[in-house]
Biotite code that builds the C-alpha atoms (Angstrom):
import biotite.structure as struc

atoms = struc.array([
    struc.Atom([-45.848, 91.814, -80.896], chain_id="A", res_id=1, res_name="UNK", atom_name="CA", element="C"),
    struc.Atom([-46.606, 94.762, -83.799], chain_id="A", res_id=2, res_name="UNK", atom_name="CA", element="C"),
    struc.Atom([-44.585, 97.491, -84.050], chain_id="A", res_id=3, res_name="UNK", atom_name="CA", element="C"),
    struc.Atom([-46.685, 99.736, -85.815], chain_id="A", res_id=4, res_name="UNK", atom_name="CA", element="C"),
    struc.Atom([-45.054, 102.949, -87.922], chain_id="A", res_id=5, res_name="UNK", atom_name="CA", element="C"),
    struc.Atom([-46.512, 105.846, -90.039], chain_id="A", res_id=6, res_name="UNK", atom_name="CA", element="C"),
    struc.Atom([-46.736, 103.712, -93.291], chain_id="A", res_id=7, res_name="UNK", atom_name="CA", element="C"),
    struc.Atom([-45.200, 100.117, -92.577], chain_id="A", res_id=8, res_name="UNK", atom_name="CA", element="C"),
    struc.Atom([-45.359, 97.572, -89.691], chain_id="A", res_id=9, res_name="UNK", atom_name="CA", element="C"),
    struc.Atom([-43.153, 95.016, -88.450], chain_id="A", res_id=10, res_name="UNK", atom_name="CA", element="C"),
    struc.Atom([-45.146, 91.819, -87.585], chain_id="A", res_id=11, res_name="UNK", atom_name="CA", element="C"),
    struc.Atom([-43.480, 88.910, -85.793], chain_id="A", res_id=12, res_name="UNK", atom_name="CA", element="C"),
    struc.Atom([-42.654, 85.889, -88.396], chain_id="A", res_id=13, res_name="UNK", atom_name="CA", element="C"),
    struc.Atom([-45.465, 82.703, -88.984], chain_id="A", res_id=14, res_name="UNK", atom_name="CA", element="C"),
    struc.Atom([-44.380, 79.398, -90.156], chain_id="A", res_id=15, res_name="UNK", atom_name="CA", element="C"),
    struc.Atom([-46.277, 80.659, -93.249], chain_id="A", res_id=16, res_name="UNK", atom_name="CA", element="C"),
    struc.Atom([-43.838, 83.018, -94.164], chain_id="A", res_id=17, res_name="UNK", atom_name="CA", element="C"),
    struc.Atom([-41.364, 80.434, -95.019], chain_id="A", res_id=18, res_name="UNK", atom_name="CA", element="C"),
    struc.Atom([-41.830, 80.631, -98.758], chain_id="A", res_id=19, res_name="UNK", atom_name="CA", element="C"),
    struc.Atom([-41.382, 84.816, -98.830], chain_id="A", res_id=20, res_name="UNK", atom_name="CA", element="C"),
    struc.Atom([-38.112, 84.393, -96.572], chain_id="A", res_id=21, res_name="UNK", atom_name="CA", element="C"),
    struc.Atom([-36.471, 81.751, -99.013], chain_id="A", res_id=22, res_name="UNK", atom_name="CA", element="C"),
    struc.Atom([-37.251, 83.772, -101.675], chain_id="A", res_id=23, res_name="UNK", atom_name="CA", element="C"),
    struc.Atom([-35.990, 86.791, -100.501], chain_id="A", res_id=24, res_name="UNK", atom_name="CA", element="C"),
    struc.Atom([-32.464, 84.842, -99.112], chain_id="A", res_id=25, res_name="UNK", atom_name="CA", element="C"),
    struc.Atom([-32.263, 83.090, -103.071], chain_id="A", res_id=26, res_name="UNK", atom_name="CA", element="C"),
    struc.Atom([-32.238, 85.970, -104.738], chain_id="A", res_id=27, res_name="UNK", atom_name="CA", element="C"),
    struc.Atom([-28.366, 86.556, -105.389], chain_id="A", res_id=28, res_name="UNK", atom_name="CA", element="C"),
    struc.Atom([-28.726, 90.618, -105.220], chain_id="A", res_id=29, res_name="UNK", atom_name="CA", element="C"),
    struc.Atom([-30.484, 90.500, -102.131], chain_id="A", res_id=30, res_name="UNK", atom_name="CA", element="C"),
    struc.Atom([-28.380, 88.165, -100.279], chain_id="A", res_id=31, res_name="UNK", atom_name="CA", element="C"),
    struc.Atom([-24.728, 88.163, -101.047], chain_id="A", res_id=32, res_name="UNK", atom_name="CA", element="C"),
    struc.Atom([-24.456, 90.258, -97.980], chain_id="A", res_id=33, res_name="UNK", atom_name="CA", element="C"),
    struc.Atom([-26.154, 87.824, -95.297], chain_id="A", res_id=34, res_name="UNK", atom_name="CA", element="C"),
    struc.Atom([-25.506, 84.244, -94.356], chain_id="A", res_id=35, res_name="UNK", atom_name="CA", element="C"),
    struc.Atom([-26.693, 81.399, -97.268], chain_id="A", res_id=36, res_name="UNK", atom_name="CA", element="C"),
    struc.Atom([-29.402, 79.730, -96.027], chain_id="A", res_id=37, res_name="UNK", atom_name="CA", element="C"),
    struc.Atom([-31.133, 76.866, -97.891], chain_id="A", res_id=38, res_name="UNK", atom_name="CA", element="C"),
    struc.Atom([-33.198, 76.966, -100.995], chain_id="A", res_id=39, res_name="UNK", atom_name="CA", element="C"),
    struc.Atom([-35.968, 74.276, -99.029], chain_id="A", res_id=40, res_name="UNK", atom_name="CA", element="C"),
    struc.Atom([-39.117, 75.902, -98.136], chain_id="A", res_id=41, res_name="UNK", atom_name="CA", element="C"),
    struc.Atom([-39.082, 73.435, -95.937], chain_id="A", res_id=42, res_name="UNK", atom_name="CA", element="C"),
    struc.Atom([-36.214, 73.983, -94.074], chain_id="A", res_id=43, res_name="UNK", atom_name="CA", element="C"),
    struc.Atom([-36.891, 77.567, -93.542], chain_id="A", res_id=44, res_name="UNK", atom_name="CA", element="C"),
    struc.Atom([-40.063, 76.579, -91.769], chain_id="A", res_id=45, res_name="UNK", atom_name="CA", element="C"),
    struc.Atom([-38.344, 73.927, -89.461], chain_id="A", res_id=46, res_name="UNK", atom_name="CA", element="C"),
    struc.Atom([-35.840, 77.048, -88.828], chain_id="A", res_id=47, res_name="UNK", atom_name="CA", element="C"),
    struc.Atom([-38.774, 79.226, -88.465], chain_id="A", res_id=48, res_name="UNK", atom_name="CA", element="C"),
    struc.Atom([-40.431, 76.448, -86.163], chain_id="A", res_id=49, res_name="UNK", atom_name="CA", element="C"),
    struc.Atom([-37.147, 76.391, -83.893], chain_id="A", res_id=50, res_name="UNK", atom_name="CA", element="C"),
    struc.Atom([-36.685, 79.910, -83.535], chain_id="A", res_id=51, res_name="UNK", atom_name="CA", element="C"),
    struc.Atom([-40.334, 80.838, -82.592], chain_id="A", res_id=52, res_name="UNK", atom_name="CA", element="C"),
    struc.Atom([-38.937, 79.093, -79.332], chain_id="A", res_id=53, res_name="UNK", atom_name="CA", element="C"),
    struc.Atom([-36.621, 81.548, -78.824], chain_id="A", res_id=54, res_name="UNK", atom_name="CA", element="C"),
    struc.Atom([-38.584, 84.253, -79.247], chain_id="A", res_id=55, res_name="UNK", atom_name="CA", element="C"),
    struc.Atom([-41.067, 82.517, -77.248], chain_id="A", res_id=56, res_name="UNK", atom_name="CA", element="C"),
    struc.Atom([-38.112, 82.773, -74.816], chain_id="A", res_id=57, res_name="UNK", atom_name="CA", element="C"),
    struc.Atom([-37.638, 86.654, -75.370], chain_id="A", res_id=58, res_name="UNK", atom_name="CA", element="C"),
    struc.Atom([-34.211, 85.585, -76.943], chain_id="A", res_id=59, res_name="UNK", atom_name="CA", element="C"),
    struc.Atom([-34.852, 87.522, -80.290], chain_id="A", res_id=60, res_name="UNK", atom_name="CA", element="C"),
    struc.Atom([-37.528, 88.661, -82.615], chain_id="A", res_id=61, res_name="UNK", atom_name="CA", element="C"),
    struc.Atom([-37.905, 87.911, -86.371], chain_id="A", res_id=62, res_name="UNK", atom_name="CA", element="C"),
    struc.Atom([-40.220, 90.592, -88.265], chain_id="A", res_id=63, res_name="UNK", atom_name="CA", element="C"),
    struc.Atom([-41.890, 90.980, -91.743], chain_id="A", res_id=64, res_name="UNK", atom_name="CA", element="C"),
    struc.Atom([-41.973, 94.400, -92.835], chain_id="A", res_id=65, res_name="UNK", atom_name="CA", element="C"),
    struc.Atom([-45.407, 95.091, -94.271], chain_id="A", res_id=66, res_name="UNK", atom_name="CA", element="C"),
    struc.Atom([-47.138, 97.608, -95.654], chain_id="A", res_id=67, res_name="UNK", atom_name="CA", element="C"),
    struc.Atom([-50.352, 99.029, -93.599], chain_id="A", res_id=68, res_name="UNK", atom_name="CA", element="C"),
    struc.Atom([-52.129, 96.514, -96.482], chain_id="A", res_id=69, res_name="UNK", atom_name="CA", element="C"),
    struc.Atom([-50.367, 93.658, -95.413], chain_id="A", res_id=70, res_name="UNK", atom_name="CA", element="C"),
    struc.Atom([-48.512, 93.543, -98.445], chain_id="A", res_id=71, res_name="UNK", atom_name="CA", element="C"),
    struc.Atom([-45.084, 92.240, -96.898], chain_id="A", res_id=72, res_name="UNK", atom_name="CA", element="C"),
    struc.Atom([-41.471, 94.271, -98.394], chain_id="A", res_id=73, res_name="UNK", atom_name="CA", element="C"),
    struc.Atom([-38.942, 92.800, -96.311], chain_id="A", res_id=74, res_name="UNK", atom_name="CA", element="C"),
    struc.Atom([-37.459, 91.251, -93.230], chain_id="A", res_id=75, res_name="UNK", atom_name="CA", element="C"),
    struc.Atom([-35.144, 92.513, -90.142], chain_id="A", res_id=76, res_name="UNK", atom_name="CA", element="C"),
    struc.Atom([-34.307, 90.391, -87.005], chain_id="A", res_id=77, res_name="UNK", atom_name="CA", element="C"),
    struc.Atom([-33.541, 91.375, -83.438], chain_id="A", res_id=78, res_name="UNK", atom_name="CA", element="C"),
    struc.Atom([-31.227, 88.987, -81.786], chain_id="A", res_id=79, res_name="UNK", atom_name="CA", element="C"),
    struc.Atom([-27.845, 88.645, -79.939], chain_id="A", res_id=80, res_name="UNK", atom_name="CA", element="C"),
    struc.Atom([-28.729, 89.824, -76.053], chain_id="A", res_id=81, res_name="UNK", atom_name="CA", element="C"),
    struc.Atom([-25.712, 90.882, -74.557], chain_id="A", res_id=82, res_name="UNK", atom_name="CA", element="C"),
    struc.Atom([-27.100, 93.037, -71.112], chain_id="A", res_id=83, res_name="UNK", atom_name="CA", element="C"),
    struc.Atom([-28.127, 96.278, -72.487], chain_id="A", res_id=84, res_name="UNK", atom_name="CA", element="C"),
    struc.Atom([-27.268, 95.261, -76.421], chain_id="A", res_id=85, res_name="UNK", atom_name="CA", element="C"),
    struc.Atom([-28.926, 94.136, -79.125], chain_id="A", res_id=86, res_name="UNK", atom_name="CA", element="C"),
    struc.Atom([-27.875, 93.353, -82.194], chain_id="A", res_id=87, res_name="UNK", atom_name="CA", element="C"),
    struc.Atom([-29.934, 93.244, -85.653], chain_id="A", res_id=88, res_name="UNK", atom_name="CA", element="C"),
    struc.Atom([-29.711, 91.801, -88.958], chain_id="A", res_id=89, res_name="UNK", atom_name="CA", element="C"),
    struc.Atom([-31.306, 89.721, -91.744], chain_id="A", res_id=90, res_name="UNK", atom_name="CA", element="C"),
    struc.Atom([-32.631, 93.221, -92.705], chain_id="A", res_id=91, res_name="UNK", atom_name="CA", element="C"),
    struc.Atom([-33.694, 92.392, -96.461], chain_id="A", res_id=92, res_name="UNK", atom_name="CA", element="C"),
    struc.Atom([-36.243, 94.184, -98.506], chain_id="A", res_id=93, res_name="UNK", atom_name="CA", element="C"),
    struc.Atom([-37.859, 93.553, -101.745], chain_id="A", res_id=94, res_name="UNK", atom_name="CA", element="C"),
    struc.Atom([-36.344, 95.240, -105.241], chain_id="A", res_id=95, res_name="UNK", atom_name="CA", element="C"),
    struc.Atom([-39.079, 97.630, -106.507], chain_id="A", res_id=96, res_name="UNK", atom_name="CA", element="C"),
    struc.Atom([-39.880, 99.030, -102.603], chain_id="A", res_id=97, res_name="UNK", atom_name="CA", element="C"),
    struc.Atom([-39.723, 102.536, -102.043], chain_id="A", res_id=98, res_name="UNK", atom_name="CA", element="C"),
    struc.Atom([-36.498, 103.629, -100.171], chain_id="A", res_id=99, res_name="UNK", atom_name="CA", element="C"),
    struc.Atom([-38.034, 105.262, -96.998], chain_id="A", res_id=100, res_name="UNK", atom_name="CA", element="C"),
    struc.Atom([-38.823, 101.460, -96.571], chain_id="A", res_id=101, res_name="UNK", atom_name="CA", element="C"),
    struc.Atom([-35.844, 101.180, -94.879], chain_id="A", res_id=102, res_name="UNK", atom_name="CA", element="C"),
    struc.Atom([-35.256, 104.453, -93.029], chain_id="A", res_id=103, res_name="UNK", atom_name="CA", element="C"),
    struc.Atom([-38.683, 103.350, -91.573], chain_id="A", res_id=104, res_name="UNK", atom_name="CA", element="C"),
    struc.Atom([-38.136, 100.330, -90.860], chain_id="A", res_id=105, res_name="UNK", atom_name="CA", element="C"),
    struc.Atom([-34.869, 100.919, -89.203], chain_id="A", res_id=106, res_name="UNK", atom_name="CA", element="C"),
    struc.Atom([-36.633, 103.434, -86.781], chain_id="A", res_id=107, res_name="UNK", atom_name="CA", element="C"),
    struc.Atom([-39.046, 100.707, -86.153], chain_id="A", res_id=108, res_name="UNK", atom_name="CA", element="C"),
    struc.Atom([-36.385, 98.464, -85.160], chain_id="A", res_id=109, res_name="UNK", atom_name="CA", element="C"),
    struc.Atom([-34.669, 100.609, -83.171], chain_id="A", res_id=110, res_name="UNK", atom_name="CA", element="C"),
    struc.Atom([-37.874, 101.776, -81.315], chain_id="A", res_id=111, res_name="UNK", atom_name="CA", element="C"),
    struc.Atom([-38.449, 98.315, -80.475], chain_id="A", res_id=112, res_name="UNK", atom_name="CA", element="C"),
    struc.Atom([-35.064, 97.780, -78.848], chain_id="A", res_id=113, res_name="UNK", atom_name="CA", element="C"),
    struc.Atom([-34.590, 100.742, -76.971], chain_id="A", res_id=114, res_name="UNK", atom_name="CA", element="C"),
    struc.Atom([-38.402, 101.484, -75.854], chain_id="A", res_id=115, res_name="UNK", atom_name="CA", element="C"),
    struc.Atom([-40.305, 98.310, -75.950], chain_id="A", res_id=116, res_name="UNK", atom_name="CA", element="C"),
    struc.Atom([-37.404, 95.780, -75.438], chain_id="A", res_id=117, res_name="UNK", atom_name="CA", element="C"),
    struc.Atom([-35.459, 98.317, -72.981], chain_id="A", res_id=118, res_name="UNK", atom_name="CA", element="C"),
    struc.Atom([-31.994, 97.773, -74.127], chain_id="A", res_id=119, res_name="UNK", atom_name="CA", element="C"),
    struc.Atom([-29.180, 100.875, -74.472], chain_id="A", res_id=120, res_name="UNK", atom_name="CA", element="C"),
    struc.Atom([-27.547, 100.238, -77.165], chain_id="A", res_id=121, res_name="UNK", atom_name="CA", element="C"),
    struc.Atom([-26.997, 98.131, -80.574], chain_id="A", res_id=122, res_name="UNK", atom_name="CA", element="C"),
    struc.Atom([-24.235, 96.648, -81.934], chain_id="A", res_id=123, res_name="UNK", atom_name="CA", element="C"),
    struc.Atom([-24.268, 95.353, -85.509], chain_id="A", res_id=124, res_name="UNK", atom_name="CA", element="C"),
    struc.Atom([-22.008, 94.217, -88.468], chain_id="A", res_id=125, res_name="UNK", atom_name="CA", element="C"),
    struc.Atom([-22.243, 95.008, -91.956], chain_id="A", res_id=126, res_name="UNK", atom_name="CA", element="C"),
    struc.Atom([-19.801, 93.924, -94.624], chain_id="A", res_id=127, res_name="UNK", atom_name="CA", element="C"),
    struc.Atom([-17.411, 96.155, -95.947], chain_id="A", res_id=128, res_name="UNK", atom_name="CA", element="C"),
    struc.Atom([-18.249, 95.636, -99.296], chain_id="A", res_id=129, res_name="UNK", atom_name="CA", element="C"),
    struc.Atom([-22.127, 96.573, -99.097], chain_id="A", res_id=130, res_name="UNK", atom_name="CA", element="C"),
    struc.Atom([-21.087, 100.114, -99.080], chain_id="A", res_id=131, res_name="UNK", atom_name="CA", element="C"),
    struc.Atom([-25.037, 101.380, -99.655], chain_id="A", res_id=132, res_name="UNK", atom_name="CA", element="C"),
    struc.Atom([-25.908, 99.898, -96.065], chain_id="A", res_id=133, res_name="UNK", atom_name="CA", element="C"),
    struc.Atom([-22.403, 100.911, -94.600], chain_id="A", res_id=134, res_name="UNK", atom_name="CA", element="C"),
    struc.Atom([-23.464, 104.492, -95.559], chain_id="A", res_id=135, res_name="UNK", atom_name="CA", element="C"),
    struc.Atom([-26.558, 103.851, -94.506], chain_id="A", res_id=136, res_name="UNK", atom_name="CA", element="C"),
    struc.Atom([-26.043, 103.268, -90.773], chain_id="A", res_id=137, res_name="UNK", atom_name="CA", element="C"),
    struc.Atom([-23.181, 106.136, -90.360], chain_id="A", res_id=138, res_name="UNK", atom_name="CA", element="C"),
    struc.Atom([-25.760, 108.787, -92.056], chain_id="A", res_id=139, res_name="UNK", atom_name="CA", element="C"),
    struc.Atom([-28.167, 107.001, -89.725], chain_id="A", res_id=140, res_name="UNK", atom_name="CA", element="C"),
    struc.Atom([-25.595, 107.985, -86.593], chain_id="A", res_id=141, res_name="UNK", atom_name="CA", element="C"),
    struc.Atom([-24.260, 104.779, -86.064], chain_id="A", res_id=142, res_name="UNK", atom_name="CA", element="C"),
    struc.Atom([-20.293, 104.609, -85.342], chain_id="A", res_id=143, res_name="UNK", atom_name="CA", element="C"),
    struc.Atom([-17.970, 102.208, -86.323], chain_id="A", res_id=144, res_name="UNK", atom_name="CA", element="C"),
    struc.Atom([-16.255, 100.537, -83.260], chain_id="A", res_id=145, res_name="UNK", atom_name="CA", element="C"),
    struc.Atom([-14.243, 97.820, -85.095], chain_id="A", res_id=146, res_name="UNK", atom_name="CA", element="C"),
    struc.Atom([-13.604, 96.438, -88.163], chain_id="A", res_id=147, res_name="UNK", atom_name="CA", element="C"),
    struc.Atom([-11.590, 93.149, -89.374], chain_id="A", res_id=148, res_name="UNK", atom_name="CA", element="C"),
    struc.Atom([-10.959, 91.923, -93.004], chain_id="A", res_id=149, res_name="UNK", atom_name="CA", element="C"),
    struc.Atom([-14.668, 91.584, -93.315], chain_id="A", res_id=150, res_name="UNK", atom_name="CA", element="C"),
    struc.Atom([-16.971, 93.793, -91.625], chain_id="A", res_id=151, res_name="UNK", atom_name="CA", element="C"),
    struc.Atom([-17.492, 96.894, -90.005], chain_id="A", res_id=152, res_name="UNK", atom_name="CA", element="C"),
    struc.Atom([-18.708, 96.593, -86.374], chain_id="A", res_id=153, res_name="UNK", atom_name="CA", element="C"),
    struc.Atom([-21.126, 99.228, -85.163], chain_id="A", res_id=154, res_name="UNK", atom_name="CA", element="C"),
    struc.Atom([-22.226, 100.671, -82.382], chain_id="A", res_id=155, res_name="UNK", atom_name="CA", element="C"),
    struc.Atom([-25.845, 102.859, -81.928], chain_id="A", res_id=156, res_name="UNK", atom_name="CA", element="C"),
    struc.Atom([-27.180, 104.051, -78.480], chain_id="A", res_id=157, res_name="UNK", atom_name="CA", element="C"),
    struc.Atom([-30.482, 104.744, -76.954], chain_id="A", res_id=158, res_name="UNK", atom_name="CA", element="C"),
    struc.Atom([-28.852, 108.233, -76.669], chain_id="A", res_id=159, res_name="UNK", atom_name="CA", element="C"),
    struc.Atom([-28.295, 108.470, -80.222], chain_id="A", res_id=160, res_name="UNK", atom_name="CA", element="C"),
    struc.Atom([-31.624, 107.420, -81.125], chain_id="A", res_id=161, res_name="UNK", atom_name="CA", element="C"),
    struc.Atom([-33.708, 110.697, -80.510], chain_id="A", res_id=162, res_name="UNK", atom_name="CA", element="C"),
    struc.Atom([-31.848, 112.876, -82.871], chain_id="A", res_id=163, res_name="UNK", atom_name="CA", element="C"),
    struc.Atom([-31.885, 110.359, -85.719], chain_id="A", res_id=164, res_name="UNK", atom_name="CA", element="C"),
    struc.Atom([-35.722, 110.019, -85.280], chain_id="A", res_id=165, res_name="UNK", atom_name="CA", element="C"),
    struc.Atom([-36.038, 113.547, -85.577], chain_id="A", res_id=166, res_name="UNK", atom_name="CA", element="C"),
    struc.Atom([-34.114, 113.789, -88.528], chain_id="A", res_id=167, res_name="UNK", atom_name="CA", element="C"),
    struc.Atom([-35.955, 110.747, -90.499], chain_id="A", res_id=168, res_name="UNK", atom_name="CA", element="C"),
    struc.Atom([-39.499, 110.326, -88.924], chain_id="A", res_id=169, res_name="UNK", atom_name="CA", element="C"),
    struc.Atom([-41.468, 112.257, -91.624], chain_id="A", res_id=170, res_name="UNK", atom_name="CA", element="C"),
    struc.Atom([-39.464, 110.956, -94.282], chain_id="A", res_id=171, res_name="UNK", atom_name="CA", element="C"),
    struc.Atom([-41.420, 108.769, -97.460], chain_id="A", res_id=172, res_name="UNK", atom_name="CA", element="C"),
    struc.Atom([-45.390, 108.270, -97.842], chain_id="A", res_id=173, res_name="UNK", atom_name="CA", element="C"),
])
């Protein structure tokens, strides 16, 4: 599976891959919002090794985000079936990328859910404190449904989709 955009692409991930990921998830800016994984190179390819048998499964979807080059900028995850919902995450791109980077790839995502994937909505977390991404997702159209100490629990239709594709589609290169 490719999803393929105007200037990126979201590739499924390879074993190979392992190194970018860990270095992505070590970098303390980058990650302080998503679950610690290890440091091991290793251990992120066993992980990687494991879940390519769930996606073999259809029970999520790991991507690289990569430039039309191949030059890869990032990572987001589709995972967390529940019926129609989908939830996504380990959305982490590279300092230096340009920011329609993520309004693309965040279309991409949600293309894949609602129109390849066939689900009707997502529902998502983000931490309270990473107040970019929290902004992020409710300029994006994406309500907040819940919250507890932590996080802010959100909520982003199939419906809701259309209008925010219209609005961002022609945005960056």
């Amino acid at each position: 599976m490719r999803i393929c955009g105007r200037a990126i692409d979201l590739r499924l991930v390879e074993l190979d891959d392992a190194g970018f990921i860990v270095g992505l998830r070590s970098d303390p800016r980058l990650s302080r919002f998503l679950s610690p994984i290890s440091d091991s190179v290793e251990r992120q390819r066993q992980w990687l090794a494991d879940y390519k048998n769930r996606e073999r499964g259809g029970l999520e979807y790991y991507f690289v985000i990569e430039s039309k080059e191949y030059r890869p900028y990032g990572t987001a995850r589709l995972y967390d079936f529940r019926g129609e919902s989908f939830s996504w995450g380990s959305w982490i791109i590279r300092p230096g990328t340009p920011p329609w980077i993520s309004v693309e790839s965040a279309l991409l995502v949600y293309r894949c859910g609602f129109e390849d994937l066939h689900f009707a909505e997502s529902h998502f977390e983000v931490r309270k404190d990473n107040a970019r991404v929290v902004a992020f997702h409710r300029r994006f159209g994406a309500r907040v449904v819940g919250e507890d100490e932590r996080n802010y629990y959100f909520r982003f239709s199939k419906a809701d989709f259309p209008a925010a594709r219209q609005r961002y589609e022609g945005m960056g290169a």
